[in-house]
ZATI-457105 format. One line per 5 residues: their letters; for each residue x, y, z of C-alpha. Coordinates in Angstrom, 2 decimals, padded with zeros to 5 digits, always signed. Example, Ala and Ser with C-alpha at 12.3 -4.5 7.8 and 13.67 -1.06 7.14 Angstrom:
AS) +012.30,-004.50,+007.80 | +013.67,-001.06,+007.14
***
This chain:
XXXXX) +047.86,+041.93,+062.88 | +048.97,+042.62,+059.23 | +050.01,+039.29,+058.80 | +046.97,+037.46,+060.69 | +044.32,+039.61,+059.26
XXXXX) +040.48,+038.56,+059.52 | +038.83,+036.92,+056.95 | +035.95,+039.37,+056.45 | +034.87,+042.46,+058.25 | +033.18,+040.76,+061.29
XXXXX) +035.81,+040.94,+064.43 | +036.09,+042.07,+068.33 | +038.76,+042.93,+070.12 | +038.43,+042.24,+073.83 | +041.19,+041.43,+076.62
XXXXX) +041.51,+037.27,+077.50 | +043.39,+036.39,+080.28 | +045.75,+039.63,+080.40 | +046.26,+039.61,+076.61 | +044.78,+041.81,+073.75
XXXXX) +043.10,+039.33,+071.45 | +041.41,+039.92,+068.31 | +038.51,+037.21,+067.81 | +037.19,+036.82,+064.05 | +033.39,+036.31,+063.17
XXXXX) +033.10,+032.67,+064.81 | +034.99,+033.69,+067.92 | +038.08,+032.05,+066.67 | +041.80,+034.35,+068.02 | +043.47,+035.34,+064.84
XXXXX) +045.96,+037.20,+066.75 | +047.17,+037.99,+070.25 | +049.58,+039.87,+072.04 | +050.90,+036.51,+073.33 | +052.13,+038.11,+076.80
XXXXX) +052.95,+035.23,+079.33 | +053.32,+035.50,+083.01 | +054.57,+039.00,+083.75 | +053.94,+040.76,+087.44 | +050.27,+041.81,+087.65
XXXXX) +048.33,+042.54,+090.79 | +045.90,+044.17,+089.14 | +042.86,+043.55,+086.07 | +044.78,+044.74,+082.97 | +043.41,+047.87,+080.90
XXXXX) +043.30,+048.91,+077.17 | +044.12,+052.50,+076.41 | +044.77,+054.59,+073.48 | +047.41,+057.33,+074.37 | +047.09,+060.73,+072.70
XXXXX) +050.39,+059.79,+070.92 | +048.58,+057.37,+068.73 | +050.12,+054.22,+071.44 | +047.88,+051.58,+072.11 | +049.01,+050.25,+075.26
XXXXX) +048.27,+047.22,+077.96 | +048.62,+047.93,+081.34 | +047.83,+046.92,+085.01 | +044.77,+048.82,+085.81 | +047.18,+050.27,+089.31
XXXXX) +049.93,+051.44,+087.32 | +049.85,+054.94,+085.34 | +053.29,+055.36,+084.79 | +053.72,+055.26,+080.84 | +057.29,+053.27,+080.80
XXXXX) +055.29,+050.50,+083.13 | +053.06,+048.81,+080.22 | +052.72,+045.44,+079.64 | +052.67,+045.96,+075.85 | +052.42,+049.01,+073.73
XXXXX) +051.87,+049.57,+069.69 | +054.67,+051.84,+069.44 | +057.01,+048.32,+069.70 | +055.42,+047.36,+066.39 | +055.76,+050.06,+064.16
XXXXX) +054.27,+049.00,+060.57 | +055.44,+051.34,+057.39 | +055.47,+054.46,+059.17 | +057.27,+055.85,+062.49 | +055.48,+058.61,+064.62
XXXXX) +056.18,+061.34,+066.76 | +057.80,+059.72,+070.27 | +058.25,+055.84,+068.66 | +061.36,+054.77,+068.75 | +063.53,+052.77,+065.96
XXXXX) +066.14,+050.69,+067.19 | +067.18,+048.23,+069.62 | +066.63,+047.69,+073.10 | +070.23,+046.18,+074.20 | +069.01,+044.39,+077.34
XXXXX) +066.27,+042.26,+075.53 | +068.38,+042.31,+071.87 | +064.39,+043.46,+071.01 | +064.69,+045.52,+067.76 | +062.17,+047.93,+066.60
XXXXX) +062.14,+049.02,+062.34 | +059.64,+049.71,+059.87 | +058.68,+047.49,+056.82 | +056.56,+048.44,+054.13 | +053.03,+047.26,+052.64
XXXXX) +053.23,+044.65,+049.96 | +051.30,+046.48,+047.46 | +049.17,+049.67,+047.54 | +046.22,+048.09,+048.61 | +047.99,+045.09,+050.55
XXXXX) +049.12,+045.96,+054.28 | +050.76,+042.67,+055.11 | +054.23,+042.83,+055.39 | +056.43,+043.69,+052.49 | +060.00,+043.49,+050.97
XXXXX) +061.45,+046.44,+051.82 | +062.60,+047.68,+055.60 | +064.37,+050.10,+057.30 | +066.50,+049.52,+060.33 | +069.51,+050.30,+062.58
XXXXX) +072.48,+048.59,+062.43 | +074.90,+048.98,+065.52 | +077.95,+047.55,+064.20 | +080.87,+050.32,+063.66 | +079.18,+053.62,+064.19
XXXXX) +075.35,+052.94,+064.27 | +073.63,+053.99,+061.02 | +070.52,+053.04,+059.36 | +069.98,+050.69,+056.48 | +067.29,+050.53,+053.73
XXXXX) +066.95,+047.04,+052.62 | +065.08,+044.82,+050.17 | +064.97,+041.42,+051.17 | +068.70,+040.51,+051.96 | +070.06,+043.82,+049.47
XXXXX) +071.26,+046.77,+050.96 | +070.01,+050.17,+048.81 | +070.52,+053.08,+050.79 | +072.57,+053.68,+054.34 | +072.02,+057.15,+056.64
XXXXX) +075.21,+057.98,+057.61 | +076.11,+057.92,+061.10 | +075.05,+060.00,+063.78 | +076.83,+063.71,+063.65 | +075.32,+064.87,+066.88
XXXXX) +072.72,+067.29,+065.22 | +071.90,+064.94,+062.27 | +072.29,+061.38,+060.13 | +075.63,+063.09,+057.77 | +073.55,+061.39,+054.74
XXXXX) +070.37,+063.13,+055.26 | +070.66,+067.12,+054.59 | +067.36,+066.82,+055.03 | +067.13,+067.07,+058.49 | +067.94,+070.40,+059.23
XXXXX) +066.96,+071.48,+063.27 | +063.38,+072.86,+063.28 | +062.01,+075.07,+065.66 | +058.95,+072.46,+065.50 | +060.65,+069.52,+065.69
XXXXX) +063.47,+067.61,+067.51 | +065.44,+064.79,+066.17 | +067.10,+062.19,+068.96 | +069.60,+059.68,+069.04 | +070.82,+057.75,+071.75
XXXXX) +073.19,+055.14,+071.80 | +074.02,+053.64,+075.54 | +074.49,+050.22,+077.46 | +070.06,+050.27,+077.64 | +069.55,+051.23,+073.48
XXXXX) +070.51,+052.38,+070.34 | +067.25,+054.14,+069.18 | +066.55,+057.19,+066.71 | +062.97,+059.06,+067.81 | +061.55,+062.52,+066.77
XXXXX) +059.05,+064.72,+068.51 | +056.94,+067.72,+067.81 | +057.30,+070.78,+069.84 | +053.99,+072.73,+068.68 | +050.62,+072.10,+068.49
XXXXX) +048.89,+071.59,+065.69 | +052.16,+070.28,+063.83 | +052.22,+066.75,+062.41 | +054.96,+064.71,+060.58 | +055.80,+061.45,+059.78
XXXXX) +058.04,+059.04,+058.54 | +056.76,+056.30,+055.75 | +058.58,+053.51,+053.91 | +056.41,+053.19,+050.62 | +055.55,+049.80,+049.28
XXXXX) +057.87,+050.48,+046.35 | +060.97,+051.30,+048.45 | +060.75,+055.06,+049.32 | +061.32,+056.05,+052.35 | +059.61,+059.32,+052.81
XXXXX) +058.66,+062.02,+055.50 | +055.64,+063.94,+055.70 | +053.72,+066.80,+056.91 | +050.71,+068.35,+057.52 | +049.61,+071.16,+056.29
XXXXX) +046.38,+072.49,+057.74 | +045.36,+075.26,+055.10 | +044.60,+072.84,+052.46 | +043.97,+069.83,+054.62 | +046.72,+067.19,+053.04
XXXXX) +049.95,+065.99,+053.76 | +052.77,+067.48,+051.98 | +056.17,+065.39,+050.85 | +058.66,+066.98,+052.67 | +061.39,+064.90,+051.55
XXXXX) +062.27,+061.08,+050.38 | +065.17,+058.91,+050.05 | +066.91,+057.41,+047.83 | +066.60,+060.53,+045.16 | +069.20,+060.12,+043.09
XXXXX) +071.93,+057.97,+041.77 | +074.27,+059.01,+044.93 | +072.15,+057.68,+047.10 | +072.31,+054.21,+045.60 | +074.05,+051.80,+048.31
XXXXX) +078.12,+051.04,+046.82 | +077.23,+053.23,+043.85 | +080.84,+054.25,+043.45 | +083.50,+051.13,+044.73 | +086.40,+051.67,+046.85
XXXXX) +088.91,+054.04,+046.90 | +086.40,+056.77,+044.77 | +083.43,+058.48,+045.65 | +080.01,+059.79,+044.46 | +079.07,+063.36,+043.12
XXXXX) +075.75,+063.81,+041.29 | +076.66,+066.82,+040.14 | +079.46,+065.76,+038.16 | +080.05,+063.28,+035.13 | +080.35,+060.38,+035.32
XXXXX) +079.37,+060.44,+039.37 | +081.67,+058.62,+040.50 | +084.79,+059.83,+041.28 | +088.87,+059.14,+041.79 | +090.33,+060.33,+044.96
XXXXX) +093.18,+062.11,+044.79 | +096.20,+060.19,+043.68 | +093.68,+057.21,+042.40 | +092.78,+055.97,+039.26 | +089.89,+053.83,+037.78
XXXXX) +090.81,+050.08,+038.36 | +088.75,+049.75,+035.09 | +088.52,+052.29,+032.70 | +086.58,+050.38,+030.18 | +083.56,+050.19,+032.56
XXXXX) +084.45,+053.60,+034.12 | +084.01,+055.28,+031.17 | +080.66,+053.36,+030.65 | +079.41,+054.63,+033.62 | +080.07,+051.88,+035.93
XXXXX) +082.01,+052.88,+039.15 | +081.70,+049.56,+040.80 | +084.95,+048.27,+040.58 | +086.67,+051.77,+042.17 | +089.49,+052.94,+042.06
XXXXX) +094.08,+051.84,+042.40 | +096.79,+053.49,+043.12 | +098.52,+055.63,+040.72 | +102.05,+055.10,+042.25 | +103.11,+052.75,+045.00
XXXXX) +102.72,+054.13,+048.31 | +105.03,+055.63,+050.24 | +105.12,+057.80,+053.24 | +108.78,+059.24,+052.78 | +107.89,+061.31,+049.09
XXXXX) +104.70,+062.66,+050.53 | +101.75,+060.81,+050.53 | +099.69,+061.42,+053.69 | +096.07,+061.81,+054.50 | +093.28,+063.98,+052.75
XXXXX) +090.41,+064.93,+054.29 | +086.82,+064.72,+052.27 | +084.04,+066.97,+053.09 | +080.75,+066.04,+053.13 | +080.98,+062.57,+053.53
X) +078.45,+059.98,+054.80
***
């Protein structure tokens, strides 16, 4: 209920007719699950898996895919161990994380980070309608923009894209192992662990962290290097399109042709490494 928060600290949270309903001090509903109709044969139940999912069921049914509505469909600012981002493709539902307004302000915020499905499914940092940062697709061990994530022998990263859903999960494999995955209210997106000697949670890594990782840094035809200057970058046989605002530091505009193609004196393909 970020955005239909109670007006003090007087509430209850109770089940009315088959919904989770949060009542503020004069027993007015400030928010609701909203279910309607649905197949239950049963009283419905509240329960708090050991996952951290709050979940709505029917009272008869145990089985953990059957719920009537679960917390782990609303992810806030931060993704946990077994939620899933993405869509479902049946109900064109789509799950993504959105950060806090300010520091001290939970309701929902300007920045968001979500899947996008068309070409090869990737996922997209935005603020507002402004694209800053993209993953890279799917490699089959790892998003190709994130070096980051590196297999653990703690943790396993998933990706599934199918006629059902396009979703990215993780999961820890050993006790007393936590991580997770925050989007800061200033636009970071950031993962975390915890480290039990010293009781906190450690930065393990964020995104964007440096100029590369700026969204269209470099324009077309070039690409980005932080290690070199300026970052961006001709491909071979390319040159800037302006060299005025090249040589300012500005890549945007990318790069032309030094000669007109043609296939007969040579030109072919080239393969770049490390790629997103």
């Amino acid at each position: 209920n970020r955005d239909s928060p109670l007006f003090n600290s007087i509430g209850t949270l109770r089940i009315s007719d088959n919904n989770l309903v949060i009542f503020g001090q004069t027993d007015v509903p400030v928010w609701s699950t909203n279910l309607t109709g649905g197949d239950v044969s049963s009283p419905v139940v509240a329960e708090l898996f050991d996952n951290g999912n709050f979940v709505l069921r029917d009272s008869d049914n145990d089985n953990p895919d059957g719920v009537l509505w679960q917390s782990f469909d609303f992810p806030t600012d931060t993704l946990l161990p077994e939620m899933k981002l993405g869509w479902d493709v049946k109900t064109g539902f789509n799950r993504f994380i959105r950060s806090w307004k300010s520091l001290d302000d939970p309701s929902s915020g300007d920045f968001f980070f979500k899947i996008e499905t068309r070409g090869f499914p990737e996922i997209f940092l935005w603020n507002r309608d402004s694209r800053l940062y993209r993953s890279g697709p799917w490699n089959g061990i790892r998003f190709s923009g994130v070096p980051e994530m590196q297999p653990f022998d703690y943790m396993v990263f998933n990706f599934t894209a199918s006629k059902e859903e396009v979703t990215y999960s993780f999961r820890v494999t050993k006790k007393n192992y936590y991580s997770r995955l925050s989007l800061s209210s200033s636009g970071l997106l950031q993962r975390f662990t915890w480290i039990e000697t010293v009781q906190n949670w450690n930065l393990f890594w964020y995104a964007p962290k440096d100029q590369c990782d700026e969204y269209k840094e470099c324009g077309v035809y070039s690409y980005c290097d932080s290690n070199t200057s300026p970052v961006c970058n001709c491909i071979k046989g390319f040159t800037p399109r302006n060299p005025q605002a090249w040589g300012l530091r500005d890549g945007s505009d990318g790069c032309v042709r030094k000669t007109q193609l043609s296939c007969e004196g040579g030109d072919g393909f080239v393969q770049l490494k490390k790629m997103k």
